[in-house]
KELO-390552 format. One record per residue (C-alpha): residue number from 1; x, y, z; residue in one letter. Coordinates in steps of 0.001 Angstrom, whole numbers, plus 500000, padded with zeros to 6 digits. Layout:
<baba seq="NUM" X="X" Y="Y" Z="Z" type="A"/>
...
end
This chain:
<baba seq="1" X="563984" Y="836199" Z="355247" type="X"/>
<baba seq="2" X="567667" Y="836834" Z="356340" type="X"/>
<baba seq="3" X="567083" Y="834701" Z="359464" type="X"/>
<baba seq="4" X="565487" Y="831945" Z="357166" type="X"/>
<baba seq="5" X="562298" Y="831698" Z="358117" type="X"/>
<baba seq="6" X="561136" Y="830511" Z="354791" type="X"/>
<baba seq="7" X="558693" Y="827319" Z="355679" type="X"/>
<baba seq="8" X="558823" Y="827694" Z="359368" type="X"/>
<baba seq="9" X="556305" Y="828763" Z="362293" type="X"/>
<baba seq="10" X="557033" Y="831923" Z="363567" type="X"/>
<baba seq="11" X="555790" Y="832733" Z="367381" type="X"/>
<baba seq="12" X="555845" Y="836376" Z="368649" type="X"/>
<baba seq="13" X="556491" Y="836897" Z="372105" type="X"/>
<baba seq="14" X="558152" Y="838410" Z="374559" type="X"/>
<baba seq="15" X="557019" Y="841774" Z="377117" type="X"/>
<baba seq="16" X="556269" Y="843731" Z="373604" type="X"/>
<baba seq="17" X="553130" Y="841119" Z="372850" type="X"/>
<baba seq="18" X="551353" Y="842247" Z="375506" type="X"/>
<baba seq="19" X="551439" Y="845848" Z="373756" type="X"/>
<baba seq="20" X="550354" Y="845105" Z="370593" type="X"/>
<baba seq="21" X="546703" Y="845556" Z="370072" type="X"/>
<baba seq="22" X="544506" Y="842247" Z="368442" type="X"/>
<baba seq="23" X="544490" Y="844132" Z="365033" type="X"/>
<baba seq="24" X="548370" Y="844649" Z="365091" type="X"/>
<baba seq="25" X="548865" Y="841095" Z="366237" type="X"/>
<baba seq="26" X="546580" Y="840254" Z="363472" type="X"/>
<baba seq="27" X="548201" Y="841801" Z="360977" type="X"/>
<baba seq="28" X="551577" Y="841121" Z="361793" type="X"/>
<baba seq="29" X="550427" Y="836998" Z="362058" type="X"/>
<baba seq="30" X="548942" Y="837550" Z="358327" type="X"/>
<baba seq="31" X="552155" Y="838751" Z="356952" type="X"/>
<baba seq="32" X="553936" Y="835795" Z="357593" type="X"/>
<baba seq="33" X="553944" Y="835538" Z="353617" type="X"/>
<baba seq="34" X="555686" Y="838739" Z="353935" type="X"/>
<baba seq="35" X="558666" Y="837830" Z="355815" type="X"/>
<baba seq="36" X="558577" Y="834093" Z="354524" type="X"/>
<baba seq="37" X="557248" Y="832347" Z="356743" type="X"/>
<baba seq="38" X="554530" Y="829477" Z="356736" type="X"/>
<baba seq="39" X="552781" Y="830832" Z="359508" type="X"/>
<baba seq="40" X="553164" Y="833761" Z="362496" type="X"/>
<baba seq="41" X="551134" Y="833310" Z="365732" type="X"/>
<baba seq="42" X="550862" Y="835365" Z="368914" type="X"/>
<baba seq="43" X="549951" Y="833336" Z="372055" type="X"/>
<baba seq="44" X="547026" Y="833659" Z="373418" type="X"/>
<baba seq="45" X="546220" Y="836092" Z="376236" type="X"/>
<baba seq="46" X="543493" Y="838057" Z="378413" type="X"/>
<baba seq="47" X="543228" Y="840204" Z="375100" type="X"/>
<baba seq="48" X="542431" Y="837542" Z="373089" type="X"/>
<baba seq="49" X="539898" Y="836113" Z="375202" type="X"/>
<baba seq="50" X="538477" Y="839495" Z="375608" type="X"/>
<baba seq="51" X="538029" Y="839610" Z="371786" type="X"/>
<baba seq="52" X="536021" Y="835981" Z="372057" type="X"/>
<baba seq="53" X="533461" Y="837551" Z="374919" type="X"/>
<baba seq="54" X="533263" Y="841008" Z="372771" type="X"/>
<baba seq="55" X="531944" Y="838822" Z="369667" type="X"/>
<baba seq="56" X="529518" Y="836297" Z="371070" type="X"/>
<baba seq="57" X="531429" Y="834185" Z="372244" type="X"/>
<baba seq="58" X="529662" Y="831704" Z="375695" type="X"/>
<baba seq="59" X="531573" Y="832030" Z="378751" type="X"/>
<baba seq="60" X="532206" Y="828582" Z="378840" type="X"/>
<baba seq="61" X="533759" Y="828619" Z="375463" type="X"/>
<baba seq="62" X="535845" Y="831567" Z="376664" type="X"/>
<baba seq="63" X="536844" Y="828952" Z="379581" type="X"/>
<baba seq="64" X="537623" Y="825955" Z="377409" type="X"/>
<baba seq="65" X="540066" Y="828510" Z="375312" type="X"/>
<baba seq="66" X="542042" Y="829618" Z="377991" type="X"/>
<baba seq="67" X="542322" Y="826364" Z="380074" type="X"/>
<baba seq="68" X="543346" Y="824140" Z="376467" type="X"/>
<baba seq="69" X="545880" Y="827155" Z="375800" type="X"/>
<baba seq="70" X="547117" Y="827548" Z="379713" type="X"/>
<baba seq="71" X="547471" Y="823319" Z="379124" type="X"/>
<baba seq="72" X="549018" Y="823380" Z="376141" type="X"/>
<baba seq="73" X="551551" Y="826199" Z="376427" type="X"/>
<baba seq="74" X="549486" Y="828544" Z="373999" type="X"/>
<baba seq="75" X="549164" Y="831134" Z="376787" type="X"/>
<baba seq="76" X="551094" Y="834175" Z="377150" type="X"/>
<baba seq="77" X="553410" Y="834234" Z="380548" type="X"/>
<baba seq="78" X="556353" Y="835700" Z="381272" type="X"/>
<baba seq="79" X="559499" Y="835353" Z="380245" type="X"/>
<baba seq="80" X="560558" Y="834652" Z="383725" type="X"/>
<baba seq="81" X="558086" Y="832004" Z="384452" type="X"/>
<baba seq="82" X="559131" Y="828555" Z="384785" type="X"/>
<baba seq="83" X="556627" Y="827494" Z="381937" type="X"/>
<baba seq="84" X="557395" Y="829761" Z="379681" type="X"/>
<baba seq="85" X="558687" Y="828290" Z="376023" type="X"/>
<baba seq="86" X="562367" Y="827746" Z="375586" type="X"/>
<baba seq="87" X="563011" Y="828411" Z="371427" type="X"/>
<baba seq="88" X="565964" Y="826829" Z="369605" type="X"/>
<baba seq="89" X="566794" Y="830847" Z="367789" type="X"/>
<baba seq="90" X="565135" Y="833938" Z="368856" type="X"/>
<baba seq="91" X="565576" Y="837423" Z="366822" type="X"/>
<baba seq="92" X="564823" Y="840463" Z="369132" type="X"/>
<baba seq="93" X="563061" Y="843696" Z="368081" type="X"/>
<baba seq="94" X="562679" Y="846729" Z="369609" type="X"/>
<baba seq="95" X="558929" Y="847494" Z="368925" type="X"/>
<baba seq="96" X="559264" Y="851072" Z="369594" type="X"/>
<baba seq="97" X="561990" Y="851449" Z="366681" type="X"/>
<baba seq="98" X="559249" Y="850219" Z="364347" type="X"/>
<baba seq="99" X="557446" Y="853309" Z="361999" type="X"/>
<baba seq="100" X="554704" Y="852567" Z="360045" type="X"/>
end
């Protein structure tokens, strides 16, 4: 709340995502409320999709997922790649620093 989030989207990213299991990503996304905001999301990666095959989900649904995310810009990549979201503020946190 500090940083004003209050009534904004909130993305996670970052080298940390890719650490987080689903479940933390999940929770963290559903306490948005929490920290104020309207919404957090995690982009979606090879976890994700990995989720969608481990619960029934058809290959080619799996497929359509990643290509609309890869083609929108939902997809996880690195920092360093050229497609990789530019954001307007950023707040960094050291995930190991965090106790439950």
């Amino acid at each position: 709340r500090k940083k004003k989030v209050v009534g904004k989207f909130v993305e996670f990213y970052g080298p940390g995502v890719s650490h987080l299991t689903l479940a933390d990503r999940a929770t963290v996304a559903n306490m948005a409320s929490e920290y104020g905001a309207t919404m957090g999301f995690f982009p979606l990666d090879d976890v994700t999709l990995e989720y969608l095959t481990q619960t029934g989900r058809s290959e080619e649904h799996v497929e359509r997922c990643r290509s609309y995310a890869k083609e929108n810009g939902f997809f996880l990549v690195p920092e360093t790649d050229a497609k990789a979201p530019h954001y307007e503020d950023t707040i960094s946190l050291d995930l190991s620093t965090v106790v439950p």
